[in-house]
C-alpha positions in Angstrom: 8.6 -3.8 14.4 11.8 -2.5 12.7 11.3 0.7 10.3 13.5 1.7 7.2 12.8 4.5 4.5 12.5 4.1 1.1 12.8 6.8 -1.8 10.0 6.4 -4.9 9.6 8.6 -7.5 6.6 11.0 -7.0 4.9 9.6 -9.4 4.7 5.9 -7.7 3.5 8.0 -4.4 0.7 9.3 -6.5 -0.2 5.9 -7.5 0.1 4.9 -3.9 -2.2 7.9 -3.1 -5.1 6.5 -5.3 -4.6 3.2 -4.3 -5.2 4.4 -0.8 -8.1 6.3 -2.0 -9.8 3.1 -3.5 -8.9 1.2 -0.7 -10.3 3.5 1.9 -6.9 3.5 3.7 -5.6 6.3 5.4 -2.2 5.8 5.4 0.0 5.2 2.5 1.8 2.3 4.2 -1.5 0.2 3.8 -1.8 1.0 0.0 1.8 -0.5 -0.1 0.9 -3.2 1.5 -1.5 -3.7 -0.3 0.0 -4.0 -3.6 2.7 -5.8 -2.0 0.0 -8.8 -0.9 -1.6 -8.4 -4.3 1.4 -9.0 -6.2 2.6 -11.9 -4.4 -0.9 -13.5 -4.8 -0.1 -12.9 -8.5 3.1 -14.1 -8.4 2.6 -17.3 -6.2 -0.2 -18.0 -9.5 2.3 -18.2 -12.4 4.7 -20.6 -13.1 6.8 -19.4 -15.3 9.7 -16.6 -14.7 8.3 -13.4 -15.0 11.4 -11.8 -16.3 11.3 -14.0 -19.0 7.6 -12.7 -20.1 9.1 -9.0 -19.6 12.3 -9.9 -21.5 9.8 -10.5 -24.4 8.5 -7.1 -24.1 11.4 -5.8 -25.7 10.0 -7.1 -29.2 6.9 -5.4 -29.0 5.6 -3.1 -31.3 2.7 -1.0 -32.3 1.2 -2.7 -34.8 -1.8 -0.1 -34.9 -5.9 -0.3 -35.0 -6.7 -4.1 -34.9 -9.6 -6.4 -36.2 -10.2 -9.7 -33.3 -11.1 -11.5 -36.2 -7.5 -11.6 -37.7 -5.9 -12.5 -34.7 -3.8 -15.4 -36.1 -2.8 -12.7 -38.7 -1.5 -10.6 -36.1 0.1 -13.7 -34.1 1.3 -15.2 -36.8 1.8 -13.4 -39.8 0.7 -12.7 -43.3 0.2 -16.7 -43.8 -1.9 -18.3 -41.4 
């Protein structure tokens, strides 16, 4: 097996760290892996583009405390 290093913010270690944590792995490397496998199960799942849904993110707002029970409000608008 081949080896390269990779730089991540110490943040995305930390995240890494817990991962490893819930996992019970002891290396780091494992909790990379496996959000790696995870992600491609997840990915493998959707059909549609995923940089398309996070495009879409762009328009989001904070629309503040919300009621379920006006959801086509809050979809929608002021008129459905």
């Amino acid at each position: 097996m081949k080896y390269t290093t990779i730089r991540i913010s110490i943040e995305d270690k930390e995240r890494l760290m817990r991962i490893a944590k819930l996992i019970k792995a002891k290396r780091i490397v494992d909790a990379l892996r496996y959000a790696l496998d995870a992600a491609e199960r997840e990915l493998s799942k959707c059909s549609v583009d995923p940089t398309i849904m996070l495009k879409t993110l762009k328009y989001a707002r904070d629309i503040g405390e919300t009621n379920a029970e006006e959801l086509d409000k809050y979809l929608y608008g002021e008129e459905a």
